[in-house]
Each structure stands twice: as structure tokens, then as C-alpha cells.
SEDO-811153 format. One record per residue: residue number from 1; residue in one letter; z, y, x of N, C-alpha, C in turn. Coordinates in steps of 0.05 Angstrom, whole numbers, plus 32768, in hexadecimal, padded with zeros to 4 digits. Layout:
<r seq="NUM" type="A" n_zz="Z" n_yy="Y" n_xx="X" ca_zz="Z" ca_yy="Y" ca_xx="X" c_zz="Z" c_yy="Y" c_xx="X"/>
...
***
This chain:
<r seq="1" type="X" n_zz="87D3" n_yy="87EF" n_xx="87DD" ca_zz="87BC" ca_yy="87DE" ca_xx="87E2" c_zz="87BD" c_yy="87D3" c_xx="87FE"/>
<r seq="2" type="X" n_zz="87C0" n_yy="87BB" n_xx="8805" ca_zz="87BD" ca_yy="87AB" ca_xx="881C" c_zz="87A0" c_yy="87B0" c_xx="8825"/>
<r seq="3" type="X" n_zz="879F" n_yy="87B6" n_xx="8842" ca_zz="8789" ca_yy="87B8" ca_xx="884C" c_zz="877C" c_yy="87A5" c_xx="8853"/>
<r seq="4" type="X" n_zz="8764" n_yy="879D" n_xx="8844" ca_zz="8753" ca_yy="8784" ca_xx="8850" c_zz="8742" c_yy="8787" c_xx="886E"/>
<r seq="5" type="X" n_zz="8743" n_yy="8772" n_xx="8876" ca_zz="8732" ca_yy="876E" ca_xx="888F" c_zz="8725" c_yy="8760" c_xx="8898"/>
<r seq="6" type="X" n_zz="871C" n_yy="874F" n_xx="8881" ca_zz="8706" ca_yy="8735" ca_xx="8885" c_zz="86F4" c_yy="8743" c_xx="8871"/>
<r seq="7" type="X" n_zz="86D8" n_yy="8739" n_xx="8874" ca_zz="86C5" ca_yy="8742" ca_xx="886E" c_zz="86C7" c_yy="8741" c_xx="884D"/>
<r seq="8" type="X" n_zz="86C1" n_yy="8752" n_xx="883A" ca_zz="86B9" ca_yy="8753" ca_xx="881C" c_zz="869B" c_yy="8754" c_xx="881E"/>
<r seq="9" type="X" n_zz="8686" n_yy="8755" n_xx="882B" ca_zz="8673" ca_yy="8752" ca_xx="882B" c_zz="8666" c_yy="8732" c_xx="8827"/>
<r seq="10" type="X" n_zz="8654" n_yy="8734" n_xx="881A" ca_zz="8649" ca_yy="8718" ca_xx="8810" c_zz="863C" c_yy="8718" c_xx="8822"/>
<r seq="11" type="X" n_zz="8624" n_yy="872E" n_xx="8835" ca_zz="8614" ca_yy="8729" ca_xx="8849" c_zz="8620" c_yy="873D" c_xx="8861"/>
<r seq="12" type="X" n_zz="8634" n_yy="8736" n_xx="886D" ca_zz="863E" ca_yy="8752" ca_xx="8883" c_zz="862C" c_yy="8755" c_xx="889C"/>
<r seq="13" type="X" n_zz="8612" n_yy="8745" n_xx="889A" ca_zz="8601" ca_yy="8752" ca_xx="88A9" c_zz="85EE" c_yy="875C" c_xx="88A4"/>
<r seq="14" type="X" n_zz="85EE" n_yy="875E" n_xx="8889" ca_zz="85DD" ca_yy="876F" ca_xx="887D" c_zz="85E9" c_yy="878E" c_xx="8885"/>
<r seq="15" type="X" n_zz="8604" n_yy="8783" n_xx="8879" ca_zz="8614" ca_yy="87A7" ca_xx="8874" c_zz="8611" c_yy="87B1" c_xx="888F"/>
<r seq="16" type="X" n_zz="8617" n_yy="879D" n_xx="88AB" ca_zz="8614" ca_yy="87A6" ca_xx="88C0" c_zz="85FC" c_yy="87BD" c_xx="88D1"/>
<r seq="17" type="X" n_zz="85E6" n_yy="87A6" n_xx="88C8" ca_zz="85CA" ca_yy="87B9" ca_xx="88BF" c_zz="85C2" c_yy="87D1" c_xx="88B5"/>
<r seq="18" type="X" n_zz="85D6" n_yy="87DB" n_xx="88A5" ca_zz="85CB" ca_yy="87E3" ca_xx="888F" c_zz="85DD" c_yy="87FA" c_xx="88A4"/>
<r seq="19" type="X" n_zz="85F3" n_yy="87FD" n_xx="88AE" ca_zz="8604" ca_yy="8814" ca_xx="88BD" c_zz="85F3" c_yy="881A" c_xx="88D8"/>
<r seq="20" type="X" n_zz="85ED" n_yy="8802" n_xx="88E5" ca_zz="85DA" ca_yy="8806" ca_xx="88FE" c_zz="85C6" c_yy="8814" c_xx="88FA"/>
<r seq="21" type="X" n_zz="85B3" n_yy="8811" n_xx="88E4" ca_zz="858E" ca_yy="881C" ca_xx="88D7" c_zz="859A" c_yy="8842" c_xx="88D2"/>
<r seq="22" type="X" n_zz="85B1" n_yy="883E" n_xx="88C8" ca_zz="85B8" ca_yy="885F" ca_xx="88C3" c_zz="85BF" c_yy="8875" c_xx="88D9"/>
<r seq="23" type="X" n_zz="85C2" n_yy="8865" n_xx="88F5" ca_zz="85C8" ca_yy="8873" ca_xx="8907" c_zz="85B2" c_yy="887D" c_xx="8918"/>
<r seq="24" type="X" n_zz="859D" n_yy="886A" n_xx="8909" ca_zz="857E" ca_yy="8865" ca_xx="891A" c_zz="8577" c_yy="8881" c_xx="891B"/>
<r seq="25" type="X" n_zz="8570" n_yy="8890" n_xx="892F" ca_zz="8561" ca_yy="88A1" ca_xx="892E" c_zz="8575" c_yy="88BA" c_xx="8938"/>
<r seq="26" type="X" n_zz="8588" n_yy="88BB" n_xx="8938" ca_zz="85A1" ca_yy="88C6" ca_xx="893B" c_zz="85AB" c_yy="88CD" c_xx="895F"/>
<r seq="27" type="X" n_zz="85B9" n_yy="88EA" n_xx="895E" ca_zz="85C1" ca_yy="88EE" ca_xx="897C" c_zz="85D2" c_yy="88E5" c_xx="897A"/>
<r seq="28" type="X" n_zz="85E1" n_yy="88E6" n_xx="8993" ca_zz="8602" ca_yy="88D3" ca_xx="898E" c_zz="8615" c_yy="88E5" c_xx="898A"/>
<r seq="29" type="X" n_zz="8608" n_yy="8906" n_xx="8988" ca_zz="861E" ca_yy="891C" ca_xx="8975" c_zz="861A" c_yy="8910" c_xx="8953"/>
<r seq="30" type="X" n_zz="85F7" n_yy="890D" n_xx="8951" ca_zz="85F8" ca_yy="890D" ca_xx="8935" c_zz="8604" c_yy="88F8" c_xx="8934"/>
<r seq="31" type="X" n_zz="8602" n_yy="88DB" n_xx="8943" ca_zz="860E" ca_yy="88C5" ca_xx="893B" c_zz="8631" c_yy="88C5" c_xx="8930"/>
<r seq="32" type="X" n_zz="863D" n_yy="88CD" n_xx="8947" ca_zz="865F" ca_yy="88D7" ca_xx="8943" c_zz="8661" c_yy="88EB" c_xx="8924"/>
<r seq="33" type="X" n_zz="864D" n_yy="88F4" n_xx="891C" ca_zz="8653" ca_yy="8909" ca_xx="8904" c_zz="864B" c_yy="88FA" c_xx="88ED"/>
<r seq="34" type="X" n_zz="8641" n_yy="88E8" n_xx="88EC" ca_zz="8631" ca_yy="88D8" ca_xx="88D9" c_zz="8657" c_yy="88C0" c_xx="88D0"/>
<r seq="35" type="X" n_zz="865A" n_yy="88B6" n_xx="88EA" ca_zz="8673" ca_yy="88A5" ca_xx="88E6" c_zz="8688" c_yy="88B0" c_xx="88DA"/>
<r seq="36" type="X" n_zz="8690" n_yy="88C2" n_xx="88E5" ca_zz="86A2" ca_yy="88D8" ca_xx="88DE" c_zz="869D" c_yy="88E2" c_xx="88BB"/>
<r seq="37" type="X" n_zz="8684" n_yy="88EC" n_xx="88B0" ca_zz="8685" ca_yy="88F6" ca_xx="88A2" c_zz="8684" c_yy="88CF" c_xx="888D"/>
<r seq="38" type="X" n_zz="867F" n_yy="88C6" n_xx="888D" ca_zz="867A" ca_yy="88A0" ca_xx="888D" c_zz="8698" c_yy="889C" c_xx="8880"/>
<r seq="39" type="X" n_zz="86AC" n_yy="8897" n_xx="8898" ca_zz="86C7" ca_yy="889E" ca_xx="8899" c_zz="86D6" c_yy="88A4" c_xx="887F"/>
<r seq="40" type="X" n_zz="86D2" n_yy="88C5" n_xx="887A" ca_zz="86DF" ca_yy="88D3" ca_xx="8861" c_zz="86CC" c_yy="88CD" c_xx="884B"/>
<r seq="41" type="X" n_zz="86BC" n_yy="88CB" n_xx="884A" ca_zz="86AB" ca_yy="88BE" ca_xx="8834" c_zz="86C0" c_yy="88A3" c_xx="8827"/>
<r seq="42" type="X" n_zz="86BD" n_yy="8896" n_xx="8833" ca_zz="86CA" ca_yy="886F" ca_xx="882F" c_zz="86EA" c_yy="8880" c_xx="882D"/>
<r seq="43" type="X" n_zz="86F5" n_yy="888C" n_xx="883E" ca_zz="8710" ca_yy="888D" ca_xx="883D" c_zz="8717" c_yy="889A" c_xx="8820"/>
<r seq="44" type="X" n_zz="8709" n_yy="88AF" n_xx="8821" ca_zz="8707" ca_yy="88B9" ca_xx="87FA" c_zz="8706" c_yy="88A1" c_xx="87E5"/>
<r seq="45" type="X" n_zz="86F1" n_yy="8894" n_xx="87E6" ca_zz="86EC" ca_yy="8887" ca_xx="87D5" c_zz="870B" c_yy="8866" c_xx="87D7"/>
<r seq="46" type="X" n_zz="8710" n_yy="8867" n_xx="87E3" ca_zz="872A" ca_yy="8852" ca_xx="87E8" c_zz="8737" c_yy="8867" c_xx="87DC"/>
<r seq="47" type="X" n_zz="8748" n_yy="887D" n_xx="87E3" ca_zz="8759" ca_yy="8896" ca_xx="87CF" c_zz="876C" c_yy="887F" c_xx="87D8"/>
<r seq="48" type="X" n_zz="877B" n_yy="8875" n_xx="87EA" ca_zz="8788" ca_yy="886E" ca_xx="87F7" c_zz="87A0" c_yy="886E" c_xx="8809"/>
<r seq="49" type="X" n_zz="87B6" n_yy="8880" n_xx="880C" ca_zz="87B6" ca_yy="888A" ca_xx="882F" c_zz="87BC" c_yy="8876" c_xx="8836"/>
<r seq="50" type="X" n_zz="87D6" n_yy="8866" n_xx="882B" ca_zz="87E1" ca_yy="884E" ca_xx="8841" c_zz="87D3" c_yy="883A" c_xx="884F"/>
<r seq="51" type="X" n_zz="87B5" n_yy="8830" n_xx="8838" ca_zz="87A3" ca_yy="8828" ca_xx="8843" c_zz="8793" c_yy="882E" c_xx="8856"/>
<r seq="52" type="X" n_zz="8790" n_yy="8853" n_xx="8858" ca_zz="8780" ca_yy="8854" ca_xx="8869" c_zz="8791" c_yy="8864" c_xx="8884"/>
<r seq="53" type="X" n_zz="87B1" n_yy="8869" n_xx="887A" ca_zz="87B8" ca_yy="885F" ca_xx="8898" c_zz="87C2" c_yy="8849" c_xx="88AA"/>
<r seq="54" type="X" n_zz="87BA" n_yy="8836" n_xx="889D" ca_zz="87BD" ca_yy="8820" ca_xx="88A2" c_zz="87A4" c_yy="8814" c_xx="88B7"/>
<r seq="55" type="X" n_zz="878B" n_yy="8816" n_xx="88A7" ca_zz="876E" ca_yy="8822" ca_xx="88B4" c_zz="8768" c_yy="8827" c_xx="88D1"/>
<r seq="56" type="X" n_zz="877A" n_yy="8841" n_xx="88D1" ca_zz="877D" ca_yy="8852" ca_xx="88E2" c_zz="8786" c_yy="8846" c_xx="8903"/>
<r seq="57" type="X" n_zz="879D" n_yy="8837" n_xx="88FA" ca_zz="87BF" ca_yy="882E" ca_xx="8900" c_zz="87A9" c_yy="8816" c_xx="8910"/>
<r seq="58" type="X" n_zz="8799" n_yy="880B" n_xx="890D" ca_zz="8784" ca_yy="87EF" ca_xx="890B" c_zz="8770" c_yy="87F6" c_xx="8918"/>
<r seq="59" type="X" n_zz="8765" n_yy="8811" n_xx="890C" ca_zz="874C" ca_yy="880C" ca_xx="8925" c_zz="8756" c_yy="8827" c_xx="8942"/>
<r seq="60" type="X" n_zz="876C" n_yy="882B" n_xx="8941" ca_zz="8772" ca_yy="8831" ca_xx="8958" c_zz="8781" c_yy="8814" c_xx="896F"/>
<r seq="61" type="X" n_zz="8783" n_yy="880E" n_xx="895E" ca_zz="878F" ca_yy="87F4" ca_xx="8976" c_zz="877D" c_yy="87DE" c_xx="897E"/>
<r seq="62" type="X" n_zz="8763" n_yy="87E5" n_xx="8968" ca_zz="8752" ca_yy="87D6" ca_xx="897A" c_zz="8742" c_yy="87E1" c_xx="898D"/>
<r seq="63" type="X" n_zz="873D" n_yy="8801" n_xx="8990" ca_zz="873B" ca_yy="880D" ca_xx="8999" c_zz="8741" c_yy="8808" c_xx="89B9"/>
<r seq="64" type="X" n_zz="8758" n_yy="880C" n_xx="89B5" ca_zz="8774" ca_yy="880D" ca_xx="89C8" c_zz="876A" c_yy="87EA" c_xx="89DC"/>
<r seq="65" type="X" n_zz="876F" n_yy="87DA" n_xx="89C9" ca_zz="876B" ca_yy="87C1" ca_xx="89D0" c_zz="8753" c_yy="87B5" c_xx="89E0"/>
<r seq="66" type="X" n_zz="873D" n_yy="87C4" n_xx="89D6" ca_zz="8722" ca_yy="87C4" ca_xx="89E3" c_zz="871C" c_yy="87CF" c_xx="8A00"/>
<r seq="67" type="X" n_zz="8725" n_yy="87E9" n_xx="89FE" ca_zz="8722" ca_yy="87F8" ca_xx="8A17" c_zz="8735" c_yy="87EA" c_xx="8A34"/>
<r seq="68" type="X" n_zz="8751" n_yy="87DB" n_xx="8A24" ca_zz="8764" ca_yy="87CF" ca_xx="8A33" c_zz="8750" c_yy="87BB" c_xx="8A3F"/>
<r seq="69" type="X" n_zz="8745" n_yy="87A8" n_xx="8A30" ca_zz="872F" ca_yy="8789" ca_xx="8A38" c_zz="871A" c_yy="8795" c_xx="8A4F"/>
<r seq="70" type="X" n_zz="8716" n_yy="87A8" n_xx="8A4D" ca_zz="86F8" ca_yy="87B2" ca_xx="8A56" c_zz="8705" c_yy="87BC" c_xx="8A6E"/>
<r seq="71" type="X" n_zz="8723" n_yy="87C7" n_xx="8A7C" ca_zz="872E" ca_yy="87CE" ca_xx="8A8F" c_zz="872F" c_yy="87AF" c_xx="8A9F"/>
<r seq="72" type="X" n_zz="873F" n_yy="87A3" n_xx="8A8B" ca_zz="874A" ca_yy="8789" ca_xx="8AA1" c_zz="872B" c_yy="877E" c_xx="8AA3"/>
<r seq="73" type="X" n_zz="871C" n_yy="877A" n_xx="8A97" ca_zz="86FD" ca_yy="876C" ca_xx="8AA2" c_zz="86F5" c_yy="8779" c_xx="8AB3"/>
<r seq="74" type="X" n_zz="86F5" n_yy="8799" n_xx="8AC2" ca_zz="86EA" ca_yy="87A5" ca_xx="8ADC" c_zz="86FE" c_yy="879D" c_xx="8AE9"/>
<r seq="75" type="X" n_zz="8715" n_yy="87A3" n_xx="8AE7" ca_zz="8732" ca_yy="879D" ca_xx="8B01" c_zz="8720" c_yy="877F" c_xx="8B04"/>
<r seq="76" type="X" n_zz="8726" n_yy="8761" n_xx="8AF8" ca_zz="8719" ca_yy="8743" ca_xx="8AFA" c_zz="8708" c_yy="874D" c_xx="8B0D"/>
<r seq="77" type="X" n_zz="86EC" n_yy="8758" n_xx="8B04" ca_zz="86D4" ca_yy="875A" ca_xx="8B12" c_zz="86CF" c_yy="876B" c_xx="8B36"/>
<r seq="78" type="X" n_zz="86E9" n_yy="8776" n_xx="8B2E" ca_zz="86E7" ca_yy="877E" ca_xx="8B49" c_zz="86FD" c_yy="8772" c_xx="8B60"/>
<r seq="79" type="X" n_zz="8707" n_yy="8757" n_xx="8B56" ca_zz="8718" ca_yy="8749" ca_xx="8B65" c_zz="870C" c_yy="8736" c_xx="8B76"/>
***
């Protein structure tokens, strides 16, 4: 299964919503346990691996990628 990465949602700000409203109320332990358990839920239900190390493989490099932008924008800001 090729991993998609454009939206399948007809309203993705609904779906967006709909993950934000679930965290409402939440510590940011419960929050991290809620994703996490979020996570293996979806990853089950795909019954996947290559896809979901693929996933994985993807949202670590944006990860990676993000924290890199957010370095060079303080180094910029403090030039």
C-alpha cells in the first residue's frame, strides 16, 4: 500500500477540529497518551507495516525538518 499524503478528507478542517476538540480539556501527559494511544489505534486499523513505516520514516523528517527551520530562524534573528 503506497502511503497517501494529501488529504482523503472531504472536510480536513473539520477532521482537524474534530482531533483539536479531543485534546480539549487534557494535560499535556494526558495529551501525549491520547496521541500515542490515537497512533496504534489508526496503525492497527491500516494492518500495514510498510505503510506505516513509511509513516514513521515521514513524520520523523518532518520532525527533523521543523526543529532544523525553527534553529536557522533564531541563529537569522539574532544576527
Amino acid at each position: 500500500m503506497a502511503l497517501s499524503t494529501s488529504s482523503n478528507f472531504a472536510k480536513p478542517d473539520d477532521a482537524f477540529r474534530a482531533i483539536v476538540e479531543a485534546h480539549r480539556g487534557l494535560s499535556d501527559e494526558q495529551s501525549a497518551d491520547f496521541d500515542a494511544a490515537l497512533v496504534l489505534i489508526l496503525a492497527n486499523h491500516i494492518g500495514d507495516l510498510d505503510a506505516l513505516r513509511e509513516a514513521l520514516a515521514l513524520a520523523r523528517r518532518r520532525m527533523i525538518d521543523a526543529s532544523q527551520q525553527q534553529q536557522q530562524q533564531q541563529q537569522a534573528s539574532r544576527e
